[in-house]
C-alpha positions in Angstrom: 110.1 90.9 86.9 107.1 89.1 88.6 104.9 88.2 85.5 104.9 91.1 83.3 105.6 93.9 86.1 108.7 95.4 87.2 109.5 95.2 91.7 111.8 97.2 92.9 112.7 99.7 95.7 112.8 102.7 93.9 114.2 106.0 94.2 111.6 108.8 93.2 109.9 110.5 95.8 107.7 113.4 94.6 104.0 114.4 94.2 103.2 112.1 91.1 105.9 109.7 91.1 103.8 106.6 89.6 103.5 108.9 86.8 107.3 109.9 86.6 107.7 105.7 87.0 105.0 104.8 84.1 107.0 107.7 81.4 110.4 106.3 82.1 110.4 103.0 82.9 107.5 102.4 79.8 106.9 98.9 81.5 104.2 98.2 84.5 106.2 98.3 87.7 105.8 98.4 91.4 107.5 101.0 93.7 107.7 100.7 97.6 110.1 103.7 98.4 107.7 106.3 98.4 105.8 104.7 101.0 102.4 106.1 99.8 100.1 104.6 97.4 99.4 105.8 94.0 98.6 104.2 90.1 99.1 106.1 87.2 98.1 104.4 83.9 99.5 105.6 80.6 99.3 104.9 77.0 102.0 102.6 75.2 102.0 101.6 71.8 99.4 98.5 71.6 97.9 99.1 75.2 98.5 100.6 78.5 101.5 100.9 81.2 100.6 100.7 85.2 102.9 102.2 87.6 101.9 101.8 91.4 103.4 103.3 94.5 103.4 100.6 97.1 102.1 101.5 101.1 104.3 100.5 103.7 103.6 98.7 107.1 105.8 100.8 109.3 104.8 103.6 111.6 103.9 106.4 109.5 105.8 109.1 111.3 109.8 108.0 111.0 111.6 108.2 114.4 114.6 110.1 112.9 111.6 113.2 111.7 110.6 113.9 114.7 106.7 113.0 116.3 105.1 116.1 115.0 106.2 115.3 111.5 103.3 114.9 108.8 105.0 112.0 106.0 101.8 111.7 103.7 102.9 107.6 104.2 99.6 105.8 103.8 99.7 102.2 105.9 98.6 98.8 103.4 100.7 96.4 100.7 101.0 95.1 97.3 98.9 92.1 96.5 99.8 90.5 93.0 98.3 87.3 91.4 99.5 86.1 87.7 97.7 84.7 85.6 98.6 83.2 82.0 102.3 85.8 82.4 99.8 89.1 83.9 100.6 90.4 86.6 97.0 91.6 88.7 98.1 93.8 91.5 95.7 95.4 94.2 96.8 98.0 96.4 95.5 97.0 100.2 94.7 99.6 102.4 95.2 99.6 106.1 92.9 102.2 108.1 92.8 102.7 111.8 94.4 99.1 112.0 91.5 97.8 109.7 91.8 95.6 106.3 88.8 94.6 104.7 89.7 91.9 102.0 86.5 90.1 100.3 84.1 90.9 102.3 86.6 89.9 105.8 87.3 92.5 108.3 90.7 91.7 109.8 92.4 93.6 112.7 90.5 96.8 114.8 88.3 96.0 118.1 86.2 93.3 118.6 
């Protein structure tokens, strides 16, 4: 647990698998198998449950598919502060080699 949110790997993979995350596990959590990003919130008795699907910072088509291979992987991270045991995660996207973070633009061509 980092604050009040489970990290692990993971092991769905499917269309909605923050959802299938959020109804099991029934605890925030954090998921980086899928390599694609996605949040699901859901209701749990006295509040809500977030499940998020975690980007990845690899290439986005896997050697071992094949070059003409479409993944659906999205390219970005997990960032998490915690504050007072809460866990405040952002999901930060990577386009074209871009990252725009308050206001910043990092990477791309100058």
């Amino acid at each position: 647990m980092i604050g009040d949110t489970l990290v692990s790997h993971g092991n769905a993979y499917n269309k909605y698998y923050a959802n299938k995350n959020a109804e099991e596990l029934k605890t925030n959590c954090i998921q980086g198998h899928a390599h694609r990003s996605q949040l699901m919130t859901t209701k749990k008795h006295g509040g809500t449950v977030k499940s998020y699907g975690s980007p990845c910072l690899c290439l986005l088509t896997p050697h071992y598919k094949g070059k003409h291979y479409e993944s659906g992987w999205d390219s970005g991270f997990i960032k998490y502060e915690i504050v007072n045991g809460k866990t405040f995660v952002s999901i930060m996207e990577i386009k074209d080699g871009i990252l725009v973070y308050n206001g910043e633009i990092y990477g791309g061509k100058t």
